[in-house]
N, C-alpha and C positions, 0 to 999 in steps of 0.2 A: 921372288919375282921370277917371271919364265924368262927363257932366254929371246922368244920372241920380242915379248914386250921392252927386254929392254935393248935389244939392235933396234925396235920402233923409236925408241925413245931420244936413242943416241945419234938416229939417222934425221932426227927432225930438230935437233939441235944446230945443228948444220956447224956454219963455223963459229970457233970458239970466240973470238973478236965482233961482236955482231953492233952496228951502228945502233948509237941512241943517244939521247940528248936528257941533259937533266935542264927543265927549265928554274931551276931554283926555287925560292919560297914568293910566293906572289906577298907583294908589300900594298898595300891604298895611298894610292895618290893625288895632294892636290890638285896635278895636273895631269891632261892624260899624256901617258905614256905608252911607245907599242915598242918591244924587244919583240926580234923575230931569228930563229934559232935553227937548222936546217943540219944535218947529217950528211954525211957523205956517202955516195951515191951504192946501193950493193946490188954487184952481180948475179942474177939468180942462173941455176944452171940451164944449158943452150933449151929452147923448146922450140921442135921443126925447123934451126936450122938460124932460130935467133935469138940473140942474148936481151932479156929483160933486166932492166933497171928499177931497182925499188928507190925511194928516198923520202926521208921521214924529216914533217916540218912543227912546230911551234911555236907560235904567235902570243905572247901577254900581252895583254891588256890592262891598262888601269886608270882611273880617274876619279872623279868626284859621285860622277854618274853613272859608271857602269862597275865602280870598285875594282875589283880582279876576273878577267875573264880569259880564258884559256881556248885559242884554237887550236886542234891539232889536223894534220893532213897527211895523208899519205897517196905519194904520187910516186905510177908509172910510167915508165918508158918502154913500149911495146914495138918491135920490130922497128926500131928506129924512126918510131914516129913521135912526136913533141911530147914529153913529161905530161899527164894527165891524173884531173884527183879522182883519185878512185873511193875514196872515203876522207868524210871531213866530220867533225864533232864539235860543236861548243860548247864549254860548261864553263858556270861562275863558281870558283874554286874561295874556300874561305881565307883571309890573310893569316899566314904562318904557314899555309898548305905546302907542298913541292909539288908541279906538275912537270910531268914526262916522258919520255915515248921513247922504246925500244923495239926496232926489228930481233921476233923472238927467234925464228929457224923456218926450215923449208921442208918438207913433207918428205918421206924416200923416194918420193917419186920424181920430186923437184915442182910437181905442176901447181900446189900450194903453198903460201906463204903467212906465215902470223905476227902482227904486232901488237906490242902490249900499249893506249892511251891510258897510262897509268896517273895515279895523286895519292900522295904520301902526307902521312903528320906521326910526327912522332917514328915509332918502331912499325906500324900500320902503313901494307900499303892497296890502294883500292884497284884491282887489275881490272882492265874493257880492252877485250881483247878484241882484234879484227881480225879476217883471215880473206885474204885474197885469192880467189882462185884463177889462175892464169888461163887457162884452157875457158873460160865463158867470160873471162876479164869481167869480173866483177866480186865485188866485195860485201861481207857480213858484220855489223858491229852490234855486241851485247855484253854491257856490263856482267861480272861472276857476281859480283854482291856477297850476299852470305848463303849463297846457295849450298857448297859445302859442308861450311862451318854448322848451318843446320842439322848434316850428317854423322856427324863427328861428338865425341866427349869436347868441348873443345876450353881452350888452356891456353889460351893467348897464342894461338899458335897460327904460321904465315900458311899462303900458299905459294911454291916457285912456278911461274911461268917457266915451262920446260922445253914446249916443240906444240906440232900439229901433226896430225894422222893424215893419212891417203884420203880418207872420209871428211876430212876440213875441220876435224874434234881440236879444240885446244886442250893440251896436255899439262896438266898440274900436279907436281909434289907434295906435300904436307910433313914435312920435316916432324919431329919434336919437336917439345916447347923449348926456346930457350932460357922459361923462366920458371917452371915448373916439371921437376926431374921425376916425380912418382909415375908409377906404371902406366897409371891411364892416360897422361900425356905422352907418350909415345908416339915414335913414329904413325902414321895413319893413311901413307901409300899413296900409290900413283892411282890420280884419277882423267877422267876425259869430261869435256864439257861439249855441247853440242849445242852450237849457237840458233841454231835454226832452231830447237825446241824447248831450251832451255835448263834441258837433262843433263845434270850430272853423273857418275856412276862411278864406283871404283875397280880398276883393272889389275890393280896388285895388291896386298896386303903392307909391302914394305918399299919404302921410296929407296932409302938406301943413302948413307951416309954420302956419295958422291954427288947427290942433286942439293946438297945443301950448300 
């Protein structure tokens, strides 16, 4: 990997502690039920002079009628003016799923931000990534699916949400398998995703034993 790519990489991880909320395994319930789950507030760095507020929410849902449904939101606080959602998603998640939502890092530039509306089952986890751009205050959401995994030998093997690019790219690793050690399961590098077209592409050949 070049030295570029990886000060990109490292700069868009931002800090190491980053807010997220695991909302648990969605259960069906007799009755309905709403848990609502909310993150503590993060700092983005100053832009013209003001500090922006990200903060990540998660709403379950459950009942007889609507089984498991899953809100997630993501609200800013811009120059000191009231928390607003800049992106919200609903999905009906299946019971045993985990849904939930990590602020991923912040661009080198500071002027973009990415979070992951994630759901898990099992060792599988399904990443919709958003990316916030501060400077036109507004927000992108597009599930990765198996956009990748398309590109790839692939071997049961994850992708890590890693950062975002100056360009608004969410940035993914591809570890090796953990369950299959032969060659061609191998590491499989750092790639970018590009929500506005859908493009995947790869930027390194090797992710590198630290993004795992």
């Amino acid at each position: 990997m070049t030295a570029s790519i990886l000060s990109t990489c490292a700069a868009a991880l931002g800090a190491e502690k980053r807010p997220g909320i695991d909302g648990g395994e969605c259960q069906a319930e007799t009755l309905p039920s709403e848990t609502v789950l909310q993150s503590d507030p993060f700092i983005l760095p100053a832009q013209r002079g003001a500090n922006i507020r990200a903060k990540l929410i998660i709403k379950r849902l459950s009942g007889p009628k609507i089984h498991c449904r899953v809100v997630y939101q993501l609200l800013v606080e811009n120059a000191g003016q009231l928390p607003a959602t800049v992106e919200q998603v609903i999905l009906e998640v299946e019971e045993g799923e985990i849904a939930g939502v990590d602020l991923i890092g912040v661009s080198p530039t500071g002027d973009i931000f990415a979070a992951d509306f994630w759901t898990a089952e099992g060792d599988g986890t399904a990443h919709q990534p958003v990316i916030y751009d501060v400077r036109r205050n507004s927000a992108i959401y597009l599930p990765l699916e198996d956009r990748i995994q398309k590109r790839i030998h692939g071997c049961d093997q994850v992708e890590d949400f890693i950062g975002v690019t100056n360009l608004g790219e969410a940035i993914f690793a591809v570890p090796p398998s953990t369950y299959d050690k032969s060659p061609g399961c191998g590491d499989k590098g750092v790639w970018r995703f590009n929500l506005k077209t859908g493009r995947v592409y790869r930027v390194a050949k090797f992710s590198g034993v630290k993004w795992q």
